[in-house]
C-alpha positions as CSV (number, residue, x, y, z in Angstrom):
1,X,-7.1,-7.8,-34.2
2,X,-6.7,-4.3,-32.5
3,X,-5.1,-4.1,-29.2
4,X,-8.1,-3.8,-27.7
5,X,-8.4,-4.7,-24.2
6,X,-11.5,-6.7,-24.2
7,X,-9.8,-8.6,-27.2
8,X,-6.8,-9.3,-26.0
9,X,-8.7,-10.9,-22.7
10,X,-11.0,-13.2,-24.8
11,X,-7.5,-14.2,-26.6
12,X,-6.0,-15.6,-23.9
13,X,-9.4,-17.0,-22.2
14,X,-9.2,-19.0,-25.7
15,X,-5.7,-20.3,-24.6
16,X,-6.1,-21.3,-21.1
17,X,-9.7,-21.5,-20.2
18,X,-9.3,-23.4,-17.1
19,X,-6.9,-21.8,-15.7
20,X,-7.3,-20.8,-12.6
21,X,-7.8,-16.5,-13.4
22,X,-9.4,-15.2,-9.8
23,X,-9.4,-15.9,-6.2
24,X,-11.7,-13.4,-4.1
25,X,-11.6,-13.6,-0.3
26,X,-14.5,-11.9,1.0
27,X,-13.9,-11.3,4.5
28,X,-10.5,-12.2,5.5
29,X,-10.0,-14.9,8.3
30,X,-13.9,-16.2,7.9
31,X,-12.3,-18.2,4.6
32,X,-15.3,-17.5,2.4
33,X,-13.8,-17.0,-0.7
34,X,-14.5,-17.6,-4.9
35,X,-12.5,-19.0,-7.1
36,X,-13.4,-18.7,-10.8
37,X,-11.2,-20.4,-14.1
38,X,-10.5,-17.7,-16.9
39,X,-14.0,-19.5,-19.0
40,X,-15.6,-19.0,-16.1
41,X,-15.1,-15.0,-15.3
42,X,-15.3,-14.4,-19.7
43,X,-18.7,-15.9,-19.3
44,X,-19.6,-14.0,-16.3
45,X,-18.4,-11.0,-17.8
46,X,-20.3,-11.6,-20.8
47,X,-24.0,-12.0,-18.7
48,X,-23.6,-8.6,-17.0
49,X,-22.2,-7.2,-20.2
50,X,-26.1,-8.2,-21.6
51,X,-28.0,-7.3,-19.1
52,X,-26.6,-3.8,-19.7
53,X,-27.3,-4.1,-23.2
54,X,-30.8,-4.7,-22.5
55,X,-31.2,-1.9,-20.2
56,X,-30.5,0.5,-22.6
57,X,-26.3,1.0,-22.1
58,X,-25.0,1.5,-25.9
59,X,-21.5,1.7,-26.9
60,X,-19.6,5.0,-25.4
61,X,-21.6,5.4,-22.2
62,X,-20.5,5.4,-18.7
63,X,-20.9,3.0,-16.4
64,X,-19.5,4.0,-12.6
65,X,-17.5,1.0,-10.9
66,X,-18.7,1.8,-6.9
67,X,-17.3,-1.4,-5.0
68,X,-14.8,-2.7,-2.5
69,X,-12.7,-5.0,-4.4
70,X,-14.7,-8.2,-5.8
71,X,-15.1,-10.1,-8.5
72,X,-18.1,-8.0,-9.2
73,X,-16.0,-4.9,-9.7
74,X,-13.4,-6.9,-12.4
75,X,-16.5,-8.8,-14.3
76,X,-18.1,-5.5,-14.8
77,X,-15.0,-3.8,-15.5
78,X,-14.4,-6.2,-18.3
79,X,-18.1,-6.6,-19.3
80,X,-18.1,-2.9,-20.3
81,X,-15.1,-3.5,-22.5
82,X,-16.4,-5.9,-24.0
83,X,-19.7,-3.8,-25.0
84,X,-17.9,-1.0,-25.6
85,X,-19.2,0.8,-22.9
86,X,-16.9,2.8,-20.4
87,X,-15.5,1.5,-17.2
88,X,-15.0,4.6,-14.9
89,X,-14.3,4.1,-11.1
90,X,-15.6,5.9,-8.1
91,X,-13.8,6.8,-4.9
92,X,-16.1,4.6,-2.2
93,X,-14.7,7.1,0.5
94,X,-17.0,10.1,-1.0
95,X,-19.7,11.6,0.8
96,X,-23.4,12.1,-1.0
97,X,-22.4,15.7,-2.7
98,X,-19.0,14.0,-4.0
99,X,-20.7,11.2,-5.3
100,X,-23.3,13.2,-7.5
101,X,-20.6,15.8,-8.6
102,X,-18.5,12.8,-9.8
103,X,-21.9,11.0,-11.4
104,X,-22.9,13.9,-13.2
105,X,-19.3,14.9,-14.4
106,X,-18.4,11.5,-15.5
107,X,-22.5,11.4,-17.5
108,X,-22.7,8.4,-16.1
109,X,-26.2,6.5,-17.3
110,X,-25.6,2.9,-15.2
111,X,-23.9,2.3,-11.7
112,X,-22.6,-0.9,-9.9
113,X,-22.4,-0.7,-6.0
114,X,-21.9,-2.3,-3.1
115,X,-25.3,-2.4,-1.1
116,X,-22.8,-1.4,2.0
117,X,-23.2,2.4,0.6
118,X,-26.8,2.4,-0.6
119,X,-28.1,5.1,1.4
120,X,-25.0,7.6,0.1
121,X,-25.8,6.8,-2.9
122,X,-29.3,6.6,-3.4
123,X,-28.9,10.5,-2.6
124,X,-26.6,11.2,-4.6
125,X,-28.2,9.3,-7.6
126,X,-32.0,10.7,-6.7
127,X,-30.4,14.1,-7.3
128,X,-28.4,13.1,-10.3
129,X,-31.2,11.1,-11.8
130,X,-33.8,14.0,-11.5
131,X,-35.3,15.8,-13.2
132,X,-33.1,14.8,-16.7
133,X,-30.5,13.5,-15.6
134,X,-28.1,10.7,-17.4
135,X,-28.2,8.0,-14.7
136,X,-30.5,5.3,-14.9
137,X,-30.1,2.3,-13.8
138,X,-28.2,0.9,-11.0
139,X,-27.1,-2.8,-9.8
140,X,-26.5,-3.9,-6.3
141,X,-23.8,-6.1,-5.1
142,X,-25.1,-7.5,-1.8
143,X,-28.4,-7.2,0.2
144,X,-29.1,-4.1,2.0
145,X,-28.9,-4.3,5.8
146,X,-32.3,-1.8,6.1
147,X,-33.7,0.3,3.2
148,X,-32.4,3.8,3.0
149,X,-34.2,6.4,5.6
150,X,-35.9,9.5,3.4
151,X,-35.7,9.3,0.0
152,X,-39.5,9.0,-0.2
153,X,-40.8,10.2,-3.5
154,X,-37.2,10.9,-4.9
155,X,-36.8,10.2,-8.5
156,X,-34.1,6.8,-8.6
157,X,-33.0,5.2,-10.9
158,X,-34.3,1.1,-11.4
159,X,-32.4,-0.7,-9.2
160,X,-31.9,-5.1,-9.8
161,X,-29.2,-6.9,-7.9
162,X,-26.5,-8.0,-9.3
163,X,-27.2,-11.9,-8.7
164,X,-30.7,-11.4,-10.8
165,X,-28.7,-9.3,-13.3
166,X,-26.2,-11.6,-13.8
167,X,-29.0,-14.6,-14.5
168,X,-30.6,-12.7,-16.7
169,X,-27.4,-12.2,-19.7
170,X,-26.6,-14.5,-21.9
171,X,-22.8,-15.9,-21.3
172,X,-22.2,-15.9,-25.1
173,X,-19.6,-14.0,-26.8
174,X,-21.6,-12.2,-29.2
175,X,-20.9,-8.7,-29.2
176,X,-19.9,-6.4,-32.4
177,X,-16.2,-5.5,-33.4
178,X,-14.3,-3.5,-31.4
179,X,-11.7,-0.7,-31.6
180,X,-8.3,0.4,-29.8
181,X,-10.1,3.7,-30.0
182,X,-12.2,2.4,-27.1
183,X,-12.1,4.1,-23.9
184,X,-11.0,3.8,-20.3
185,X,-11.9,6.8,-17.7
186,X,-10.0,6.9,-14.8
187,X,-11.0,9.0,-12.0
188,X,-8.1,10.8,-9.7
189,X,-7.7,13.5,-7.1
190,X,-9.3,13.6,-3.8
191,X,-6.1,15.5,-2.1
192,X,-6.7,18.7,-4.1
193,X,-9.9,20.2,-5.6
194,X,-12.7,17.7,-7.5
195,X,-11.4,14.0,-9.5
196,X,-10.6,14.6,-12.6
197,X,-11.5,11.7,-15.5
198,X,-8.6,10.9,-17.5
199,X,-9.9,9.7,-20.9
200,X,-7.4,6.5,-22.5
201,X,-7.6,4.9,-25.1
202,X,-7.1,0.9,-24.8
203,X,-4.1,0.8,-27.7
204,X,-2.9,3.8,-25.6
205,X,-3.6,2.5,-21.9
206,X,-2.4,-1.2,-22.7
207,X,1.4,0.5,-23.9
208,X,1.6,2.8,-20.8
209,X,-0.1,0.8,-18.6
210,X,-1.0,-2.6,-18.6
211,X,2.4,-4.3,-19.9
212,X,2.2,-4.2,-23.6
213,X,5.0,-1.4,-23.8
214,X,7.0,-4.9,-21.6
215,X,9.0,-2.4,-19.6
216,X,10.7,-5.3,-18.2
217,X,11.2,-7.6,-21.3
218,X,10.1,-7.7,-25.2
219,X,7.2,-5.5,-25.8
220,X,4.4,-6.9,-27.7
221,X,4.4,-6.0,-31.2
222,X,1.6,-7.8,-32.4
223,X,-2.0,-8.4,-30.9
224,X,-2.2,-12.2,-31.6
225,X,1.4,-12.3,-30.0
226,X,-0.4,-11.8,-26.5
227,X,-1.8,-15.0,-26.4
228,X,1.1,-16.8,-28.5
229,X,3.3,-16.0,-25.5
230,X,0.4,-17.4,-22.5
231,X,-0.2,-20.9,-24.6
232,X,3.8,-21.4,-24.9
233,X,4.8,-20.6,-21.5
234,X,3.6,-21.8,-18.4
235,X,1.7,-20.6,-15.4
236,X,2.5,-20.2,-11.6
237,X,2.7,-16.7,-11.6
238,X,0.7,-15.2,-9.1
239,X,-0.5,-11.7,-8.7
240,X,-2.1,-9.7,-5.5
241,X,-2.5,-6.0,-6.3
242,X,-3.8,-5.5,-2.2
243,X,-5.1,-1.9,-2.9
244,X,-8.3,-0.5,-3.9
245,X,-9.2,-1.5,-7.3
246,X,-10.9,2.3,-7.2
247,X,-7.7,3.1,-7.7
248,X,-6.2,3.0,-11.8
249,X,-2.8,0.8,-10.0
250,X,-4.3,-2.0,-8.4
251,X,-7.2,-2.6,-11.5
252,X,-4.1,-2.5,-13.6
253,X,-2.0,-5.0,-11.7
254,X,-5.0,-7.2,-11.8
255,X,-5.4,-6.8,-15.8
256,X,-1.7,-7.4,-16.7
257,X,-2.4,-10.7,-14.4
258,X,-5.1,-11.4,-17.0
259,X,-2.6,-11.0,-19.7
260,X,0.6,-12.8,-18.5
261,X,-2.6,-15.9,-18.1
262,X,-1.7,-16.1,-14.5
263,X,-3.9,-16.0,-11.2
264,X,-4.8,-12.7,-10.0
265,X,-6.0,-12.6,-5.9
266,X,-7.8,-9.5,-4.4
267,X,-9.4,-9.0,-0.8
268,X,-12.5,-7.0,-0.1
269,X,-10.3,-4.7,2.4
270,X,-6.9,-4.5,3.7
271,X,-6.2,-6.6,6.7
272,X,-2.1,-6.5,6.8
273,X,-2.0,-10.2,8.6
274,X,-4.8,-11.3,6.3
275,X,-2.5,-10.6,3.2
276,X,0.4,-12.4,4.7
277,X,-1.8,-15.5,5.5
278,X,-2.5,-15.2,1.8
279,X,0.7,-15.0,0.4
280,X,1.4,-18.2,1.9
281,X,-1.2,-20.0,1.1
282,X,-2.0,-19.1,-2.8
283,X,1.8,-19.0,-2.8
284,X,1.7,-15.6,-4.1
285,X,4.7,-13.9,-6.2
286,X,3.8,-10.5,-6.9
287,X,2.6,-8.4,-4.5
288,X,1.2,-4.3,-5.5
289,X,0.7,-1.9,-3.0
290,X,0.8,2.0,-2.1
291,X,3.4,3.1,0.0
292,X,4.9,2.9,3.6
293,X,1.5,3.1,4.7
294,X,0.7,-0.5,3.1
295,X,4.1,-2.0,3.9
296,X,5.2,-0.8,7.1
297,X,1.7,-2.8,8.8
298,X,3.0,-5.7,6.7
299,X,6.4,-5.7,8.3
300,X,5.2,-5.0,11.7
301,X,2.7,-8.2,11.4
302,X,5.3,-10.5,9.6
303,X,8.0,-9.4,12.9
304,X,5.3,-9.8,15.3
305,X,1.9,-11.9,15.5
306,X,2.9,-13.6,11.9
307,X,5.9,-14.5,12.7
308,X,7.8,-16.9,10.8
309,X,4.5,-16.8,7.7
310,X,6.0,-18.4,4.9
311,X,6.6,-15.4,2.1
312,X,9.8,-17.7,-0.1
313,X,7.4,-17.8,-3.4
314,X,7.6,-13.7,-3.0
315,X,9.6,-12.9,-6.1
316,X,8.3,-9.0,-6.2
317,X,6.6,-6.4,-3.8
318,X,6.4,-3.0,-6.1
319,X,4.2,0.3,-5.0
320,X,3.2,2.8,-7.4
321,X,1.1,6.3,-6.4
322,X,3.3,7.0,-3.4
323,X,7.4,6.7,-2.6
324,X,8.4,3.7,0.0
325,X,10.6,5.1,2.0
326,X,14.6,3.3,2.5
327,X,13.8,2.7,6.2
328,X,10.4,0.6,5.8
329,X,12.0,-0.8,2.4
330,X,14.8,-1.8,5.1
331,X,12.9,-3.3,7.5
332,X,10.7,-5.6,4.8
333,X,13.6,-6.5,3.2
334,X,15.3,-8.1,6.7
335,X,12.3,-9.7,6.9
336,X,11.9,-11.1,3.7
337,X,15.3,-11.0,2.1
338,X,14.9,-12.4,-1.5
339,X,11.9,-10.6,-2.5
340,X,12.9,-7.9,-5.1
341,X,11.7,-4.7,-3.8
342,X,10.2,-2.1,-6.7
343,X,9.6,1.6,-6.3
344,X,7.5,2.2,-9.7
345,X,6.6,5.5,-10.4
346,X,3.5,6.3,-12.5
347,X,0.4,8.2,-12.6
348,X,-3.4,7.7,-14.2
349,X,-2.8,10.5,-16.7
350,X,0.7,8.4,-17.6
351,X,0.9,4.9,-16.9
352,X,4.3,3.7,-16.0
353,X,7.5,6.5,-16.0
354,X,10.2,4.2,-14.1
355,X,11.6,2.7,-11.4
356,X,13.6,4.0,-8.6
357,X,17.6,3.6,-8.5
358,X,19.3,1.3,-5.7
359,X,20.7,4.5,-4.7
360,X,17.5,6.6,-3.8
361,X,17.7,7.8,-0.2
362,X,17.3,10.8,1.9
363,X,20.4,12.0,0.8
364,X,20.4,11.6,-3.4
365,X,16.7,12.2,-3.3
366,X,13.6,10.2,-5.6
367,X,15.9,8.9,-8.1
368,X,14.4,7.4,-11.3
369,X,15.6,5.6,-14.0
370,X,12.7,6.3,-16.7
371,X,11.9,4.9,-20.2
372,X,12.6,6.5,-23.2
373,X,9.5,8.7,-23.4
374,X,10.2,10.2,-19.9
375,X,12.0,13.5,-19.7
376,X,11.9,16.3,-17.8
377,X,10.6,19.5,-19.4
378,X,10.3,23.1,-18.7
379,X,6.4,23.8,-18.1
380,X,6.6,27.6,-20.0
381,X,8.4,26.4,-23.3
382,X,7.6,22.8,-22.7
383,X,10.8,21.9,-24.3
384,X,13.4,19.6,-22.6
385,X,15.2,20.9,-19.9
386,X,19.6,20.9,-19.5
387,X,20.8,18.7,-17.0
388,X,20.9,19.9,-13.7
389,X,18.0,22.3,-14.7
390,X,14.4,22.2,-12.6
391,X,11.5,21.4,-14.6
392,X,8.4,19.0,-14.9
393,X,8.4,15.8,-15.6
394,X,6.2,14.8,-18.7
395,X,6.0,11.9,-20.9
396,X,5.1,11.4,-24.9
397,X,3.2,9.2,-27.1
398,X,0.5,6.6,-25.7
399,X,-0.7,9.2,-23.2
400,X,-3.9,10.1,-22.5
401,X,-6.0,11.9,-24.4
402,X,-7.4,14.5,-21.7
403,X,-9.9,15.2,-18.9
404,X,-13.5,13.8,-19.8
405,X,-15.4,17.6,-19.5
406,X,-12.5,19.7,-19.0
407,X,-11.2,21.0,-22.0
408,X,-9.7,24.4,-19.4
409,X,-7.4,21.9,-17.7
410,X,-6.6,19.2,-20.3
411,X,-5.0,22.4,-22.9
412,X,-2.6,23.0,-19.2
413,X,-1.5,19.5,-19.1
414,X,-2.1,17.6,-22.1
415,X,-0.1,19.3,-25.7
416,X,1.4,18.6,-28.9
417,X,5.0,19.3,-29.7
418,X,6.1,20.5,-33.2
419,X,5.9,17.4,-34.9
420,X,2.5,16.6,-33.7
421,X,3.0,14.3,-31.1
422,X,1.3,14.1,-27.8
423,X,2.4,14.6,-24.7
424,X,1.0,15.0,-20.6
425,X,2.9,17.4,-18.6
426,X,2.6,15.9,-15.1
427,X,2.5,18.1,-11.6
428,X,6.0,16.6,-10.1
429,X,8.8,18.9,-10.5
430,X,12.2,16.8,-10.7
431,X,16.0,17.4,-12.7
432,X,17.6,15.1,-15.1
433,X,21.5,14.1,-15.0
434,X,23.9,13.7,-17.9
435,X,22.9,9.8,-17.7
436,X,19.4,10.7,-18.3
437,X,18.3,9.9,-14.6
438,X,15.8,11.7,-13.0
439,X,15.2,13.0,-9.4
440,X,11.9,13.9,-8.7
441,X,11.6,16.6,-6.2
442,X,8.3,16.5,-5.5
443,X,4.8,17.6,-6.4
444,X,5.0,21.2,-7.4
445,X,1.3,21.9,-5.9
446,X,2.9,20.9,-2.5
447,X,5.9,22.8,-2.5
448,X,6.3,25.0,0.8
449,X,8.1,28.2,0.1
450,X,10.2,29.2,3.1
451,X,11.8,32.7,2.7
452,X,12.3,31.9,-1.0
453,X,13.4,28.7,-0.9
454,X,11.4,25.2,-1.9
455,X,10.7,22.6,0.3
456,X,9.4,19.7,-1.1
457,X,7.4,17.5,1.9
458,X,8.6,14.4,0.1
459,X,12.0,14.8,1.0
460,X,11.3,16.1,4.6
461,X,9.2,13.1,5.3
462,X,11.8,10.7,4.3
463,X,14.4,12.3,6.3
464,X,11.7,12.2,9.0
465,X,10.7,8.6,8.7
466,X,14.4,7.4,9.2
467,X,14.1,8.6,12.9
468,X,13.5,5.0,14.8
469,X,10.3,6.6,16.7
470,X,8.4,8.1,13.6
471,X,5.7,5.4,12.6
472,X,4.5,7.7,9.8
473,X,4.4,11.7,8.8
474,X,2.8,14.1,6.1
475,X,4.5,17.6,6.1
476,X,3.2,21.1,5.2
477,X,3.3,24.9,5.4
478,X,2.6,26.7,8.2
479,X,2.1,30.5,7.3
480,X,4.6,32.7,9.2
481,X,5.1,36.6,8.9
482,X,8.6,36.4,8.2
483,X,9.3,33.9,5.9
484,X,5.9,33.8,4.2
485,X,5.8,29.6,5.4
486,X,7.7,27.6,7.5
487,X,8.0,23.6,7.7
488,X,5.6,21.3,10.0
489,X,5.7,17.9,10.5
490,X,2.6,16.3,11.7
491,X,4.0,12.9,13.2
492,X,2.5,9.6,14.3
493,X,4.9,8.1,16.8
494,X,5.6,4.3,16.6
495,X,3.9,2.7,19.5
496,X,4.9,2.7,23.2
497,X,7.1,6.0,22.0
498,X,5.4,9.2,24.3
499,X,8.6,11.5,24.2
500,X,9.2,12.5,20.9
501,X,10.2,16.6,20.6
502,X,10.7,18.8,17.9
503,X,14.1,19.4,19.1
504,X,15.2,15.7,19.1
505,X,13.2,15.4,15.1
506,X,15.2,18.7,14.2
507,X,18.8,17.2,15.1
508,X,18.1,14.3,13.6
509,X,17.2,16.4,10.3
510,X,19.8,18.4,10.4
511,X,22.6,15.1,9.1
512,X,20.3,14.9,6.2
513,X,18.6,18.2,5.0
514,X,19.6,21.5,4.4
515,X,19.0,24.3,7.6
516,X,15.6,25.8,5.6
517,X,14.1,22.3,5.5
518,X,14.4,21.2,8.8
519,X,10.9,21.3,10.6
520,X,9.8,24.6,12.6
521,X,6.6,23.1,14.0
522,X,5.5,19.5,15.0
523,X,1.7,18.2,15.9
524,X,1.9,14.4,17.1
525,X,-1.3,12.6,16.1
526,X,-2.8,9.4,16.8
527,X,-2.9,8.2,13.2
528,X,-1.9,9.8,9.9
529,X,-4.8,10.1,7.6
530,X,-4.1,8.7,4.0
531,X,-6.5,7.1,1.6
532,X,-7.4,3.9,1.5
533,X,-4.7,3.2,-0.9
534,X,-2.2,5.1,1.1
535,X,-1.9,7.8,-0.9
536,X,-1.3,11.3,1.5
537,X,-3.7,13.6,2.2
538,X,-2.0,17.2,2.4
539,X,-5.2,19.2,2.8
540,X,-5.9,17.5,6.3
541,X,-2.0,17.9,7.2
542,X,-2.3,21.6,6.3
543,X,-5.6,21.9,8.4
544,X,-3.8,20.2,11.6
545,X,-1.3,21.7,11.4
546,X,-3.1,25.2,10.8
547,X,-5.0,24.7,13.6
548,X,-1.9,23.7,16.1
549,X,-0.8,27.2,15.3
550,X,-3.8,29.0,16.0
551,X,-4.6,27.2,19.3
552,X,-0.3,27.9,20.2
């Protein structure tokens, strides 16, 4: 057996069938929920898998993932591994012209959506779909609320729900061998330019990403061993990635749940006091989540309306995609005081770098301890950088293996050293030490240049977020004519706070940065946007922030 991912599922179905693999709650506090046994979602799997068989979906086609979290979104997920097909997920926060740029970029031939976006999409997949287009067929999960207004005489794509497409596959297993050349595509971006599909392997993706490189323990060295290790130990492992399985972390938390055999739980949406409830009552050990964003409404609810929620089976609460800052980390921990606190670092073109040291702060900076094919390199001669040196940080080996129909931007980031093997130059710009431990700086795409100095917003916001009346901040470049940018802060105060001044923000700055990277400007706002996932959006702080100086 190859370690390919569909495999390696069935193998441990095979082990523990009934097993508990997936709880679903649908709309948290109403307590409809699912529950399905690890037989039970392989068979599911298996019927959708068919039905997309028998609509025409061969081996190496793409099939778009365009859901809230559910179990439809994981069944299909793993019903195109199993037919070979490709999984590749869509960002439910896109308008109509988004969607059909990512359809027709990602060739998609076959979509899965929630009926909750039929009308964006039946635009976007009328204008895909005609005249020759790739796409079509699509599946609904859910019954539309009213059919969508005019799209009269547009050329769609067959639509079946997914109940009726579901009844109508078979649940048995027989599909053709597979390969770890199979793919993954993973969609990303949204904060700068158009998403980008990074193309993985499974061998590749299960390595880097999914737990088979064991990071943490023994790695696996053999595909069989997978499942050897589920039938000999035990279960009671439970695992909640809580953000949108559109996004590559929390599908991957949910797959190396599959593969430890333990129970996996997802919500439809975030609700902060929803997730606690949860946590107590599936008696949940590993939480996933995205940032301060995610945690610091999980802290305020567990200090105030949830009050004394039982969290004690809590062994881990890790974020990957964006940097928890020490003063939420702080405030979680008090609350919470034996759960292990993880700030991962990883990307979708890299999988998992590292974790962050005990000692990462406002003061040392993002620092990482990585694994041994992390480094930092510099991005002209792509060769490793001397200690103390500025450079990118890149990683070898099981990477990806590019951007699906960009060949211009996978020869930037994706390369071959001297000896042939591969490695993904990735956009944060960080130093190494003598021990090997990085500090990342930031992302380079971000940097603010201030009279010829770099700012990196990362640091800036952390410094900012340890001020007692900052709920949350993004910060950016404001052009000015002497110094060709200076800092701004755009700043959502913590509630019942109305007298927060640049003057107090900059003084409490100036203990922790340098003069050049103390904020110039500030813009107080209601709410900071982010993504659903909490990642930040920097093109919406640089057009508040723009515009504060235009109306000043």
């Amino acid at each position: 057996m190859e370690y390919n991912l569909a495999d390696l599922f069935e193998s441990i179905v095979d082990v523990v069938p009934d097993r508990e693999a997936l709880v679903y709650v649908d709309h948290p506090g109403t307590g409809a929920e699912r529950r399905l046994t690890y037989a039970e979602l392989d068979a599911a799997a298996n019927r959708i898998a068919h039905h997309l068989a028998s609509r025409g979906v061969a081996p190496g086609q793409h099939v778009g993932l365009h859901l809230y979290n559910c179990v439809e979104y994981l069944q299909t997920a793993l019903a195109c591994l199993k037919m070979r097909a490709v999984p590749v997920n869509v960002n439910y926060r896109y308008v109509a012209d988004e969607l059909a740029y990512l359809y027709r970029d990602a060739d998609l031939v076959a979509l899965v959506y929630d009926a909750e976006f039929g009308e964006r999409v039946a635009v976007a997949a009328g204008t895909v779909a005609a005249p020759t287009g790739r796409l079509r067929h699509l599946v609904r999960v859910g019954e539309p609320t009213s059919p969508p207004a005019g799209l009269a005489g547009s050329a769609l794509p067959d639509v079946v729900s997914y109940a009726d497409a579901e009844a109508s596959g078979s649940p048995e297993r027989d599909f053709g061998a597979r390969s770890g050349d199979d793919q993954i595509i993973i969609y990303t971006g949204g904060t700068t330019g158009m998403p980008k599909g990074v193309m993985w392997r499974a061998e590749d993706l299960f390595f880097s990403g999914l737990g088979g490189g064991a990071p943490t323990g023994e790695p696996v060295r053999r595909a069989a061993e997978l499942a050897e290790r589920v039938a000999a130990g035990g279960d009671g492992l439970v695992f909640f990635p809580t953000a949108p399985l559109m996004h590559g972390t929390s599908t991957l938390t949910a797959f190396i749940g599959f593969f430890f055999g333990q129970k996996v739980v997802i919500h439809r949406k975030y609700v902060p006091e929803e997730v606690l409830r949860t946590i107590e009552r599936e008696r949940v050990t590993s939480v996933s989540l995205v940032g301060d964003a995610m945690l610091r409404p999980l802290a305020d609810a567990l200090a105030g309306p949830l009050k004394g929620t039982d969290c004690s089976s809590l062994l881990s609460l890790s974020s990957s995609g964006a940097i928890l800052s020490e003063t939420v980390r702080g405030q979680f921990q008090a609350l919470v005081p034996n759960v292990l606190i993880l700030n991962n670092f990883g990307s979708s073109e890299s999988g998992f770098n590292g974790t962050a040291t005990g000692d990462a702060g406002p003061r040392r900076g993002f620092r990482l301890r990585v694994n041994s094919r992390t480094t930092v390199v510099d991005p002209a001669t792509r060769r490793p950088v001397a200690p103390g040196e500025i450079g990118r940080l890149a990683q070898r080996g099981q990477v990806p293996l590019g951007y699906y129909n960009d060949p211009a931007k996978t020869t930037e980031t994706f390369f071959r050293d001297a000896r042939g093997e591969r490695w993904v130059l990735l956009g944060d710009v960080a130093t190494v030490d003598e021990e090997g431990v990085v500090t990342v700086l930031g992302r380079g795409s971000q940097c603010i240049n201030t009279g010829g100095e770099k700012v990196f917003p990362e640091e800036v916001e952390e410094a900012l977020k340890s001020h007692p009346g900052v709920y949350d901040v993004l910060v950016a470049g404001v052009p000015d004519p002497r110094w060709g940018n200076r800092v701004a802060a755009v700043v959502q105060p913590c509630v019942g706070v109305a007298d927060l001044t640049l003057v107090e923000l900059q003084e409490h700055c100036r203990e922790r940065l340098a003069g050049y990277k103390i904020p110039r400007a500030l813009v107080l706002t209601s709410e900071i946007r982010r993504s659903p996932s909490g990642k930040a959006d920097y093109r919406w702080a640089r057009s508040v922030v723009a515009a504060a100086v235009r109306l000043g």
